[in-house]
N, CA and C atoms as a LAMMPS dump frame, in Angstrom:
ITEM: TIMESTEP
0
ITEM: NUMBER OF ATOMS
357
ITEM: BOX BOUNDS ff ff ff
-5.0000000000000000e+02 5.0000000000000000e+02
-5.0000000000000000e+02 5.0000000000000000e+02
-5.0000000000000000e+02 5.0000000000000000e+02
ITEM: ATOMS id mol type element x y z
1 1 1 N 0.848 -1.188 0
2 1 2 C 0 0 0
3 1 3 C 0.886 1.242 0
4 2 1 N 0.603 2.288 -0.815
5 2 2 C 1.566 3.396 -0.969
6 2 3 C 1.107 4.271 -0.316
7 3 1 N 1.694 5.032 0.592
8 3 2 C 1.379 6.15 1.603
9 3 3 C 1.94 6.852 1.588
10 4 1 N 1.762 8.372 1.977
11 4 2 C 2.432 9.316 1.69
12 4 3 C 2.156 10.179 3.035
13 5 1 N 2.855 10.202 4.275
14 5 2 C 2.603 10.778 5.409
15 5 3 C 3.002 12 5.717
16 6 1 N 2.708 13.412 6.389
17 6 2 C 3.087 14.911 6.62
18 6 3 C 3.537 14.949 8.325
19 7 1 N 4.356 15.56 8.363
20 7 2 C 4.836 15.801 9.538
21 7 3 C 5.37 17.318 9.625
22 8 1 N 5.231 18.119 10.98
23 8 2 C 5.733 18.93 11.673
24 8 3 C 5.189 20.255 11.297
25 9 1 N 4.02 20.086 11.148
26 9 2 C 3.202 21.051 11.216
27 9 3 C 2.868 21.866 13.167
28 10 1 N 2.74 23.307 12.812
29 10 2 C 2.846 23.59 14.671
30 10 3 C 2.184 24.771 14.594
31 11 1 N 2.119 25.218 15.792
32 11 2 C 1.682 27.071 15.712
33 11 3 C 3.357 27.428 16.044
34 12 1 N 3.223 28.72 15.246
35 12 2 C 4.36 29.729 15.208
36 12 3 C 4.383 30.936 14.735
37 13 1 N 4.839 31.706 15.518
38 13 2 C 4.908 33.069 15.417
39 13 3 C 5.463 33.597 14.592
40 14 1 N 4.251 34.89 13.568
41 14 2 C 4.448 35.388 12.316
42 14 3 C 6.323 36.115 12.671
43 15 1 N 7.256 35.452 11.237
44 15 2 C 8.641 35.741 11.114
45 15 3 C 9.303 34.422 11.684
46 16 1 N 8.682 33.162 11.956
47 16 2 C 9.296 32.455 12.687
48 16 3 C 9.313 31.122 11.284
49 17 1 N 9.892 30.018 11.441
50 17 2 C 9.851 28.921 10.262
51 17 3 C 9.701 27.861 10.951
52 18 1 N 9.206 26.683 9.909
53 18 2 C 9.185 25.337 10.334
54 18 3 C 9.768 24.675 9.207
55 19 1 N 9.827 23.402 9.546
56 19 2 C 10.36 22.306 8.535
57 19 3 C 9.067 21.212 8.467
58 20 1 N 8.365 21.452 6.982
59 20 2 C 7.442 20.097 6.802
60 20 3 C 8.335 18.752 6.34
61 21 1 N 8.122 17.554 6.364
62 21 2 C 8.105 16.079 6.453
63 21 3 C 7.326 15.53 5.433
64 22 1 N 7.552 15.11 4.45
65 22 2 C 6.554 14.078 3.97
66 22 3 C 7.184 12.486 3.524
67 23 1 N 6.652 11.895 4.129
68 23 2 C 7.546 10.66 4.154
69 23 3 C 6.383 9.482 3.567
70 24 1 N 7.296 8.778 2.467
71 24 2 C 6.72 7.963 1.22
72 24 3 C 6.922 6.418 1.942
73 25 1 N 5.839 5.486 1.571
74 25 2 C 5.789 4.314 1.603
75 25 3 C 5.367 3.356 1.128
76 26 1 N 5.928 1.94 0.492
77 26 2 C 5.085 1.138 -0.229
78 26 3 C 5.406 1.506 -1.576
79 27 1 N 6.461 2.376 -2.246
80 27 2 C 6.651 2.66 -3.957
81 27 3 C 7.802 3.037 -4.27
82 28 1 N 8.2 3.592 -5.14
83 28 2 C 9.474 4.046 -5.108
84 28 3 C 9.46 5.694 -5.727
85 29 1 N 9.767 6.114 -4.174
86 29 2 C 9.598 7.366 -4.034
87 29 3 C 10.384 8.433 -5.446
88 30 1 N 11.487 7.889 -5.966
89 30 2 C 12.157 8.628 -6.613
90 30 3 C 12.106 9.117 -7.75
91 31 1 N 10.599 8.206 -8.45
92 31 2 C 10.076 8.441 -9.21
93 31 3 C 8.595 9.32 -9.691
94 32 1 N 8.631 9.694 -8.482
95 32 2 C 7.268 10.813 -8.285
96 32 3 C 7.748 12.155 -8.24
97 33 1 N 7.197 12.559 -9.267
98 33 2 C 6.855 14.398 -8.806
99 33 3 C 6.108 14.691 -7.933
100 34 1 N 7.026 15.484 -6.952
101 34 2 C 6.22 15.826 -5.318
102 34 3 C 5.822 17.068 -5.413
103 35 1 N 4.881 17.796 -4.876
104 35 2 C 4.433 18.9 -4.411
105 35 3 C 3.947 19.055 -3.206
106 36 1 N 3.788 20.318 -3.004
107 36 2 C 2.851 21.078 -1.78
108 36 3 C 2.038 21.535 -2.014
109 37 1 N 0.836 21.444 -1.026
110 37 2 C -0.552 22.142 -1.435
111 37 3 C -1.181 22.483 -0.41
112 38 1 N -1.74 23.597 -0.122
113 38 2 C -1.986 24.084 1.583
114 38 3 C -3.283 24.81 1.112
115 39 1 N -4.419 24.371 2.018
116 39 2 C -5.594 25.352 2.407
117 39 3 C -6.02 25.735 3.487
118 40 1 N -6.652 26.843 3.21
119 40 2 C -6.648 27.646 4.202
120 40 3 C -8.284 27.24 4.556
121 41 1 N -8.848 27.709 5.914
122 41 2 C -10.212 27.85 6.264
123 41 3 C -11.166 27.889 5.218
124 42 1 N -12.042 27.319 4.69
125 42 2 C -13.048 27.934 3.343
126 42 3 C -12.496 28.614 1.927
127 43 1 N -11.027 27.794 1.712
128 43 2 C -10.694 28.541 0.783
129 43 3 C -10.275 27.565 0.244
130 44 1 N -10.022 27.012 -1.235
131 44 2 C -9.69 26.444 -2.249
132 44 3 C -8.245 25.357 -2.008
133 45 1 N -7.881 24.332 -2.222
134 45 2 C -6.527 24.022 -2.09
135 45 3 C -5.55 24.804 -3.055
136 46 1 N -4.538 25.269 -2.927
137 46 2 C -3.78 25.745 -3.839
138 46 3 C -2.261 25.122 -3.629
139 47 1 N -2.075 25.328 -5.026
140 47 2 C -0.418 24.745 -5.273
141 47 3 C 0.623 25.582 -4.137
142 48 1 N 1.472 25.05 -3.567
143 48 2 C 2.697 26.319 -3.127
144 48 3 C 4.14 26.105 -3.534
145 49 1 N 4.106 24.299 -4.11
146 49 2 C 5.464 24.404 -4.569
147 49 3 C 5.724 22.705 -5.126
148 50 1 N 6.918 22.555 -6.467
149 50 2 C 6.846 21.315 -6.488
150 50 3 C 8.318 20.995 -6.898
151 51 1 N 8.585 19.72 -6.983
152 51 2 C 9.52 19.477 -7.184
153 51 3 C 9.621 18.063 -7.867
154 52 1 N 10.779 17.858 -9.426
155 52 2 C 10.675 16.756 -9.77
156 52 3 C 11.364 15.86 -9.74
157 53 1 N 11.505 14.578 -10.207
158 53 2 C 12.108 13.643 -9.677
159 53 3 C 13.765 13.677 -10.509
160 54 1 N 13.747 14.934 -11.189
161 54 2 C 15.514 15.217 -11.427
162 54 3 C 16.015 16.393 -10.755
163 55 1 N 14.877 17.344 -9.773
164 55 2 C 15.461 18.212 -8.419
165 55 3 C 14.966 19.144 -8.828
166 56 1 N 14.57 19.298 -10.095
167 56 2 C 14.171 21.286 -10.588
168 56 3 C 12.795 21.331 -9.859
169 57 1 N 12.318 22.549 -9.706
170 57 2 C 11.376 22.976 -8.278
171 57 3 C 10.718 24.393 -9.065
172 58 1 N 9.504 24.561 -8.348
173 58 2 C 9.001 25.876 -8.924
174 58 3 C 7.638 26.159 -7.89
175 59 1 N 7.72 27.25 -7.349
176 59 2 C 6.967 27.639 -6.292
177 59 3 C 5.547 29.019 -6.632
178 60 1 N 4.563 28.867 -6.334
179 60 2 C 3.867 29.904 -6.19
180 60 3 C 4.612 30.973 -6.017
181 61 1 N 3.968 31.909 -5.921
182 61 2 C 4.535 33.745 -6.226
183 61 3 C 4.438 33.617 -4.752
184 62 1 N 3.048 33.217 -3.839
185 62 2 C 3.148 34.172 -2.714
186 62 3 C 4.368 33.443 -1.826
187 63 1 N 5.357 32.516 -2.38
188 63 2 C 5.51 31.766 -1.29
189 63 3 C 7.276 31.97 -1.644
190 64 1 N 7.924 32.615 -2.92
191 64 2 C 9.085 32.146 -3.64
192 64 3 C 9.695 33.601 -2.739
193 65 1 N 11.038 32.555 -2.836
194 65 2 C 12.655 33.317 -1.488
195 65 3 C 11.874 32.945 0.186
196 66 1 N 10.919 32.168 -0.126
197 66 2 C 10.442 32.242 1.923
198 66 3 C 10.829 30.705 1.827
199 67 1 N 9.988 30.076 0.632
200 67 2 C 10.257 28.431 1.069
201 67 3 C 10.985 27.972 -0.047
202 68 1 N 11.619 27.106 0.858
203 68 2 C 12.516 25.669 -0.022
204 68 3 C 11.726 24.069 0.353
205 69 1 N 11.114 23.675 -1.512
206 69 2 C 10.929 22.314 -1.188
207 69 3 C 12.577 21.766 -1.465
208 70 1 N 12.376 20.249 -0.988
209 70 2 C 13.468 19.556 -0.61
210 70 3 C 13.153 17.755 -0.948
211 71 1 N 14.003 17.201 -1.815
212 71 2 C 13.925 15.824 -1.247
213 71 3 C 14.977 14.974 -1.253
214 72 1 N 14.927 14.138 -0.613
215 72 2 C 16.083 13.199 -0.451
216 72 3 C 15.326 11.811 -0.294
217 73 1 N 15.889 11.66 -1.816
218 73 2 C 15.577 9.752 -1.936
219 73 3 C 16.065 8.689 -1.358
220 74 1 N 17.111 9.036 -0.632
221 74 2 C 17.702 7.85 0.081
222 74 3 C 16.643 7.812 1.337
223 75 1 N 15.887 8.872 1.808
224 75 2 C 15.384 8.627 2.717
225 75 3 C 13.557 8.31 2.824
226 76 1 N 13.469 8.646 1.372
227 76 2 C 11.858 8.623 0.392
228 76 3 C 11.076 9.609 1.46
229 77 1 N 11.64 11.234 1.522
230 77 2 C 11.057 11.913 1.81
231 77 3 C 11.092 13.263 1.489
232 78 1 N 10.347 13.942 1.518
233 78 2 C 10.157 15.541 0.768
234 78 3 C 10.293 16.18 1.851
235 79 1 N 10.664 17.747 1.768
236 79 2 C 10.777 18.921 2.822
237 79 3 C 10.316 19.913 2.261
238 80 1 N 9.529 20.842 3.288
239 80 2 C 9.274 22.277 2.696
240 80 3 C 9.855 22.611 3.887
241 81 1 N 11.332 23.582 3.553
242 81 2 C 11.541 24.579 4.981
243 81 3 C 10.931 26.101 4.535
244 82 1 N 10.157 26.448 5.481
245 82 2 C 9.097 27.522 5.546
246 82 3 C 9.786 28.923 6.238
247 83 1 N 10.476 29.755 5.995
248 83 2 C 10.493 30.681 6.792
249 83 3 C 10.218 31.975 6.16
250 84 1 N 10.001 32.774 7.027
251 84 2 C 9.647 34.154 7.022
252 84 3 C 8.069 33.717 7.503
253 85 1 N 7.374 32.986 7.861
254 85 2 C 6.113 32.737 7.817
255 85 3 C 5.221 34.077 8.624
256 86 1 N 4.089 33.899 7.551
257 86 2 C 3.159 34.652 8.037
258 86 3 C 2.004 34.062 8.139
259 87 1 N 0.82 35.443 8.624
260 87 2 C -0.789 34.663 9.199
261 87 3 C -0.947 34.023 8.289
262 88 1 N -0.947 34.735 7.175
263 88 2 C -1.405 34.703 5.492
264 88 3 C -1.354 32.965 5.376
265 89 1 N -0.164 32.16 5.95
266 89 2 C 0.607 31.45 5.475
267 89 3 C -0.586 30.116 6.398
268 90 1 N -1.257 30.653 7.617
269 90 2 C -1.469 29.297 8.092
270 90 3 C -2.781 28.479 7.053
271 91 1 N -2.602 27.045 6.987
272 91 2 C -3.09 26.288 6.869
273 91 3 C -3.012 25.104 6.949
274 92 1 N -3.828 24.253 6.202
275 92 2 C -3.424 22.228 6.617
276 92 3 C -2.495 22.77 4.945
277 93 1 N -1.267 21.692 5.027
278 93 2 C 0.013 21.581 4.138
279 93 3 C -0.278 19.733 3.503
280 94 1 N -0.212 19.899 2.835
281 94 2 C -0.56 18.64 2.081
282 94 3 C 0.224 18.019 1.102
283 95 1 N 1.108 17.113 1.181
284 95 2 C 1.762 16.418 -0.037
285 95 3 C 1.396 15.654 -1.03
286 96 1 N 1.447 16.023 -2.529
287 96 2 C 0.803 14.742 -3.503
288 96 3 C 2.036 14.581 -4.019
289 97 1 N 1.704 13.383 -4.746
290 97 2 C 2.565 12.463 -5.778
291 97 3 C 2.233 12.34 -6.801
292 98 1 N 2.889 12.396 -7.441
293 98 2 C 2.429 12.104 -8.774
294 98 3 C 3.444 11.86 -9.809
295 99 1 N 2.825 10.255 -10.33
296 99 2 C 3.894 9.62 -11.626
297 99 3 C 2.819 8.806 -12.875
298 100 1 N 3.595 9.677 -13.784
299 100 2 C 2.828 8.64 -14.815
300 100 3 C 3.665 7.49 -15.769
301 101 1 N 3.362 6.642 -15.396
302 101 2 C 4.141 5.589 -15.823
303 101 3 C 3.162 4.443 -17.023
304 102 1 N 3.463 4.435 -18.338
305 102 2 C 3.147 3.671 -19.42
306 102 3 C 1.877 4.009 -19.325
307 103 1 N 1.489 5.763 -19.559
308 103 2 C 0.23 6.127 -19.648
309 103 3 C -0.28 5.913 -18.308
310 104 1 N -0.421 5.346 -17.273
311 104 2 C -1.27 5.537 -16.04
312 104 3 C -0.824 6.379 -15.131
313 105 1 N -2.02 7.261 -14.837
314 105 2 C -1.432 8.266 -13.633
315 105 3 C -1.539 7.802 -12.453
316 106 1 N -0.341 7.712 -11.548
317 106 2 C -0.544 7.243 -10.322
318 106 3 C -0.319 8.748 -9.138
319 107 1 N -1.638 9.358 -8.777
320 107 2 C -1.799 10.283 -7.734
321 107 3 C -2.106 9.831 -6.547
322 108 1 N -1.488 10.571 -4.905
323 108 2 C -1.911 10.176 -4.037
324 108 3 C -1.567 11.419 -2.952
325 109 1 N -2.379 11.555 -2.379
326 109 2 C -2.189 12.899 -1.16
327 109 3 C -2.136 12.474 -0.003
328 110 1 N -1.631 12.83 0.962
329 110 2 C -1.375 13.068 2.371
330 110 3 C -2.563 13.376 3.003
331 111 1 N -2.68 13.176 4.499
332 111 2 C -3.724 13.447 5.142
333 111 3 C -3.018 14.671 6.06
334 112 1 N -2.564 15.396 5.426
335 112 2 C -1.944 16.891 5.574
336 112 3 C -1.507 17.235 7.463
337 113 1 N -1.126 18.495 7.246
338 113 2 C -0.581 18.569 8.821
339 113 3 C -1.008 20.105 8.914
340 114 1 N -0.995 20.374 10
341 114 2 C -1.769 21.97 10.151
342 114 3 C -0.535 22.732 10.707
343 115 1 N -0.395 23.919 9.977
344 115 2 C 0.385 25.375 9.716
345 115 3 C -0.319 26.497 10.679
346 116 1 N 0.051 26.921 11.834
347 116 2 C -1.509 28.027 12.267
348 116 3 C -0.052 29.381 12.671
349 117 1 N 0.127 30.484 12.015
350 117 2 C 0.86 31.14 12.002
351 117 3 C 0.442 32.444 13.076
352 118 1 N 0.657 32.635 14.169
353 118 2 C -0.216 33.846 14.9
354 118 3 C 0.712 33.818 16.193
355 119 1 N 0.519 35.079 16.989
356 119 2 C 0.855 35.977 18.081
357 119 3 C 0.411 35.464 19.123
């Protein structure tokens, strides 16, 4: 079974950073294009950043020089280090996968981790 788990989501104070976790299981991680995807309260999921399985990366506007995604296959896990964070910024953070291999798309998301950025 392929899983895709989020870690280290926290409250933290606007200017302060965290390090997200997403840790792969059951596939072979090195072959998925990873991303981030964070929503906020009543608001839409949106992209914030991705990265592919040869390292090139490309981030939303509101989010580019604050975060670095990250992965390391030896360990079949992804990173977003988050800093400068703001309110703007809290939400649940969510990892998908995604590989298409001989025409089939194989997608799968995280059961996300919560971001709550405040004073």
């Amino acid at each position: 079974q392929v899983q895709f788990v989020e870690s280290g989501g926290a409250l933290v104070q606007p200017g302060g950073s965290l390090r997200l976790s997403c840790a792969a299981s059951g596939s072979i991680f090195s072959r998925y294009a990873m991303s981030w995807y964070r929503q906020a309260p009543g608001k839409e999921r949106d992209f914030v950043a991705r990265i592919l399985s040869d390292g090139s990366t490309n981030y939303a506007g509101s989010v580019k020089g604050r975060f670095t995604i990250s992965r390391d296959n030896s360990k079949d896990t992804m990173y977003l280090q988050m800093n400068s964070l703001e309110p703007e910024d809290t939400a649940v953070y969510y990892c998908y996968a995604y590989q298409n291999l001989g025409g089939h798309e194989y997608i799968y998301w995280g059961q996300g981790t919560q971001v709550t950025v405040s004073s």
